[in-house]
C-alpha positions in Angstrom: -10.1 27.5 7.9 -11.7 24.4 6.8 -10.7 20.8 8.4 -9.0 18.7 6.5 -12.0 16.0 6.7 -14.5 18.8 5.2 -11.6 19.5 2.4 -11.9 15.8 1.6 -15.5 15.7 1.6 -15.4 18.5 -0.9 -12.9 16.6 -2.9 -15.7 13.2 -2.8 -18.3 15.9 -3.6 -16.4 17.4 -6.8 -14.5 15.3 -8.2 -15.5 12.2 -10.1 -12.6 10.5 -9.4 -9.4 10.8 -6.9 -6.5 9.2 -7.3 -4.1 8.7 -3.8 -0.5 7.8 -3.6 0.6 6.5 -0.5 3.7 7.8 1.9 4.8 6.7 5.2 6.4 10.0 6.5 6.6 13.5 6.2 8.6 14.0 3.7 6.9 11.8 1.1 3.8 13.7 2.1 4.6 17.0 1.0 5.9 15.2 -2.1 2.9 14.0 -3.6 1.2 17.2 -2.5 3.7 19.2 -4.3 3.6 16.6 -7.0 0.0 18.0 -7.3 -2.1 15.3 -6.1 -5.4 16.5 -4.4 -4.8 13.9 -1.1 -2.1 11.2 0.8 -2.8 8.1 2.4 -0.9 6.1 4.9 -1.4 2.3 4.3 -0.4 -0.2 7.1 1.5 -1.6 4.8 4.0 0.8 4.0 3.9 1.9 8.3 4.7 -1.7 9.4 7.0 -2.3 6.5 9.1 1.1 7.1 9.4 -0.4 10.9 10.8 -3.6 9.7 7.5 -5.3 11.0 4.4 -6.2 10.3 0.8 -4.6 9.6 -1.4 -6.9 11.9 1.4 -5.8 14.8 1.1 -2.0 14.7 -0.7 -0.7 17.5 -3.3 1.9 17.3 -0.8 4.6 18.5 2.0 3.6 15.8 -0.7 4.0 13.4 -2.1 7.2 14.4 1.4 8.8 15.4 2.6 8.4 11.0 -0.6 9.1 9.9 -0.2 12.6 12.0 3.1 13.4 10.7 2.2 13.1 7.7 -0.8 14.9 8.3 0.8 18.0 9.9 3.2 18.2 7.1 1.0 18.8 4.3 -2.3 21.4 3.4 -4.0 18.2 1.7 -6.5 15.9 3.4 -5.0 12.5 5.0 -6.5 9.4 4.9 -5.0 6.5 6.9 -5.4 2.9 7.3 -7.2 2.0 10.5 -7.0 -1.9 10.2 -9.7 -3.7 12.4 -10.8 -0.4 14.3 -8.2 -2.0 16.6 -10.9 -4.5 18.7 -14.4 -4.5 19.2 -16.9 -1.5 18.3 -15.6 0.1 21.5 -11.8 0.2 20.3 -13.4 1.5 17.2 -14.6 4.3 18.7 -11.8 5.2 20.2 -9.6 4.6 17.0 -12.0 7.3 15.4 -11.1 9.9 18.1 -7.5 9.1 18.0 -7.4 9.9 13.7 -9.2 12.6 14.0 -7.0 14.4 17.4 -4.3 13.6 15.0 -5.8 15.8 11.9 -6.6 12.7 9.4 -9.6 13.1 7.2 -11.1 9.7 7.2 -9.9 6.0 7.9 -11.1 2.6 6.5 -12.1 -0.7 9.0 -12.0 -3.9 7.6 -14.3 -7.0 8.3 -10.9 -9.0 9.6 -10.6 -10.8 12.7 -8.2 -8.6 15.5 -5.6 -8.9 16.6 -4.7 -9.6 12.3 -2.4 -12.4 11.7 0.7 -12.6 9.9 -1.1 -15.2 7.8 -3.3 -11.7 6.3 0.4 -10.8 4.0 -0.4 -14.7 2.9 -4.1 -13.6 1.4 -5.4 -15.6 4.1 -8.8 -13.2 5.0 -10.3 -14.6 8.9 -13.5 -12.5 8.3 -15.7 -11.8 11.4 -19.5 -12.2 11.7 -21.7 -10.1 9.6 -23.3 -8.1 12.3 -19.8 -8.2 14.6 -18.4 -6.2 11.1 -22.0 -4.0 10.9 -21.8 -2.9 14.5 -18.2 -2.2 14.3 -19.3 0.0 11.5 -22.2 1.6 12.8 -20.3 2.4 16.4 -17.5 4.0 14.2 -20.1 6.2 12.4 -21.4 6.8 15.6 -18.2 8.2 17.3 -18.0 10.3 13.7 -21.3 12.0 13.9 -20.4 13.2 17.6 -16.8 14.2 16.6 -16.2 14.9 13.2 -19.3 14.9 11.0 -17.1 15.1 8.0 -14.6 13.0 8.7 -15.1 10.1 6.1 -15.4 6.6 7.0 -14.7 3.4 4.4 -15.9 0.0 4.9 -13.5 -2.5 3.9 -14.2 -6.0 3.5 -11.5 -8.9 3.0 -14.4 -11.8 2.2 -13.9 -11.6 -2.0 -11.1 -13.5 -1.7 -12.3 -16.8 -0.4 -16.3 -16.3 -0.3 -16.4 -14.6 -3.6 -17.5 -10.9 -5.1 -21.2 -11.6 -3.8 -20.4 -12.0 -0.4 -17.6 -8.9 -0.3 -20.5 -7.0 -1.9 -23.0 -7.5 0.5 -20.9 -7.2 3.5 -20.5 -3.0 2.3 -24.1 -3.0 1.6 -24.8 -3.4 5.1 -22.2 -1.0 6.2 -23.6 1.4 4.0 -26.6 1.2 5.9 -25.1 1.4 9.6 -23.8 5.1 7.9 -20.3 3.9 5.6 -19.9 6.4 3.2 -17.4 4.5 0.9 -16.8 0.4 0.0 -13.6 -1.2 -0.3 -13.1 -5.0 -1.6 -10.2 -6.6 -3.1 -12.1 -8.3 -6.8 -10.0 -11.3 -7.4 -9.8 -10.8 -11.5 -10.8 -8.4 -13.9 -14.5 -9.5 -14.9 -15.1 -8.5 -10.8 -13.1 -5.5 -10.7 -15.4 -4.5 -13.3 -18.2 -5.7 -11.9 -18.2 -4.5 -8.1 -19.3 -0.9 -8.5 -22.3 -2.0 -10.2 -23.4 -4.2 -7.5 -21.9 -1.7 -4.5 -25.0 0.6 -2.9 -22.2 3.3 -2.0 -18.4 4.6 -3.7 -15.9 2.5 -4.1 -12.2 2.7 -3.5 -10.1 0.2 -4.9 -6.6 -0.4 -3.5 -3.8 -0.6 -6.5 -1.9 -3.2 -4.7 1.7 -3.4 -6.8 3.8 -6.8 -6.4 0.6 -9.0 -5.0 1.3 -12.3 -5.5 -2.2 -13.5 -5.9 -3.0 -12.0 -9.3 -5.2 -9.0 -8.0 -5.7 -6.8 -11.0 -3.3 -4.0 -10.7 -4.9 -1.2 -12.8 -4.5 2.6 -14.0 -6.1 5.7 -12.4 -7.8 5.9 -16.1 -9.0 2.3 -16.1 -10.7 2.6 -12.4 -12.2 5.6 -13.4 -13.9 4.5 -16.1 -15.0 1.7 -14.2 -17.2 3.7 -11.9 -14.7 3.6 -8.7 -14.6 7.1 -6.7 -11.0 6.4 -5.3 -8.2 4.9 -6.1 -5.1 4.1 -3.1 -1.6 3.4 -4.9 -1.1 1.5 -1.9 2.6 0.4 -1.8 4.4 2.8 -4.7 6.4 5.1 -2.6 7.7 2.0 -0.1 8.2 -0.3 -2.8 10.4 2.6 -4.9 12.0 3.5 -2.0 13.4 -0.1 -1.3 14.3 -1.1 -4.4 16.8 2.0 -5.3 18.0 2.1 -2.0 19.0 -1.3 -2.3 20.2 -1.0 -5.6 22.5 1.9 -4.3 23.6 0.3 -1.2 25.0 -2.9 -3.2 26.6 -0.8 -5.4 28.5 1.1 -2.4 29.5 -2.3 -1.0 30.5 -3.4 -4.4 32.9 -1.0 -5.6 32.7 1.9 -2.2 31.3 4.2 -4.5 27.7 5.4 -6.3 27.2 6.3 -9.7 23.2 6.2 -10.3 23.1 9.7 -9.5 25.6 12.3 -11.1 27.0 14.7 -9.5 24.3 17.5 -10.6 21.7 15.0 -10.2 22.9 14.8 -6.4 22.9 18.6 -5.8 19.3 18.7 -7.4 17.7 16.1 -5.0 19.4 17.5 -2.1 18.0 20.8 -3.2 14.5 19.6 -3.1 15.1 17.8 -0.2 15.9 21.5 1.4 13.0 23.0 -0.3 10.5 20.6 0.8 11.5 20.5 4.2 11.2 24.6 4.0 14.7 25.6 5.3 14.3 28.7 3.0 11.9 30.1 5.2 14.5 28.9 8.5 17.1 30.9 7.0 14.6 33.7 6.6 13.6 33.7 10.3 17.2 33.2 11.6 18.5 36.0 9.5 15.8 38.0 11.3 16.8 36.8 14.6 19.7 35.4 15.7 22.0 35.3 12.4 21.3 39.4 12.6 22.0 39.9 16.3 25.5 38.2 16.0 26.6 41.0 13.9 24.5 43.8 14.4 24.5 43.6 18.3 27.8 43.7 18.7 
């Protein structure tokens, strides 16, 4: 059976563009793989916010503990947010190991300072040193090529958004040559978003980042495609969805003690699918093999 990271370096290899919704557990794993989608990613976004905390305060075993559920829930390749590589090219390393123990297919690092600040949800970037980022880099490609050949690893730098396209640009050029196989950069306006895979000496994956507040472009699978970017990571959907219904329906309850967004069918529908993804079919299956059959056959 192949590994998930070869699957997803089949995927790069085929596919001229991928498109990757984001989940923060199991469940909304196999949903967008039933939904059809080719791959899931966990942001560390969506795993701090689901925690009621904050990204830069995960630890590298938070991280690496979603990212495996979700991982071990689904057929499809995993790609997960890795943050800093957690410290210094040596924590790096180790961060490597730890995603790819846990079954993910490939991680991204970013150029930031660790630990992050708070001050990073505030679009306030503290980039590191050029060659602190391009030995993090290399030492992470490093721990790949003795691990995991295949497992994928993006270079993600934060600098676009107060040194300008350039300078974001140039910092994945020289982590495509410590061994990056894919660019990520947050273009502050259209004219860069369309401009950055021209100038970028590897792939690009560009993080659809819905409800910024600092007027990132926000921009369809079609229109990133036809741009020239390899990947695209709806970053916050399935969070964002999630709490806004859920808050919608708890008001509601509090309101008037009862919910009505749903009818009654609708209800027994989602519950269904609920069932069905979680595979209880196949638990009734076993039991009336086992135990539901000896408690009336036995006797």
């Amino acid at each position: 059976m192949a590994s998930r990271s070869s699957a997803l370096r089949g995927l790069l290899a085929r596919e001229a563009f991928i498109h990757i919704p984001v989940a923060y557990d199991a469940l909304g794993g196999r949903l967008i793989e039933q939904t059809g989608f080719k791959a899931a990613y966990v942001g560390g976004f969506v795993t701090g916010g689901s925690r009621s905390t904050s990204e830069p305060l995960l630890t590298l075993d938070e991280q690496v503990r979603v990212a495996g559920e979700v991982a071990r829930a689904v057929g499809i390749p995993v790609l997960a947010d890795a943050g800093a590589g957690f410290g210094e090219p040596l924590h790096a390393m180790r961060a490597v190991r730890e995603f790819i123990h846990a079954g993910i297919a490939g991680i991204h690092i970013e150029d930031q300072l660790f630990p992050k600040r708070a001050h990073y949800h505030k679009y306030v970037a503290h980039v590191i040193p050029h060659r602190e980022f391009a030995d993090k880099i290399r030492f992470a490609c490093r721990q790949r090529d003795r691990s995991d050949k295949d497992f994928v690893i993006i270079a993600r730098s934060d600098a676009c958004r107060f040194e300008g396209l350039d300078e974001a640009v140039g910092r994945v050029n020289l982590a495509a040559e410590a061994g990056a196989d894919l660019g990520m950069i947050f273009p502050r306006d259209l004219a860069e978003l369309q401009q950055a895979p021209k100038l970028a000496r590897i792939p690009l994956v560009y993080v659809v980042s819905r409800g910024n507040r600092d007027g990132r472009p926000v921009a369809t699978a079609a229109q990133l495609a036809d741009m020239g970017y390899k990947v695209a990571l709806d970053a916050l959907l399935y969070l964002l969805v999630s709490f806004h219904f859920n808050k919608r329906a708890l008001e509601e309850l509090k309101a008037t003690g009862d919910f009505t967004g749903l009818g009654p069918q609708e209800c027994v529908t989602a519950r269904h699918d609920i069932e069905t993804l979680v595979g209880l079919d196949e638990f009734y299956a076993i039991e009336e093999e086992t135990v539901e059959a000896t408690k009336w056959g036995d006797r």
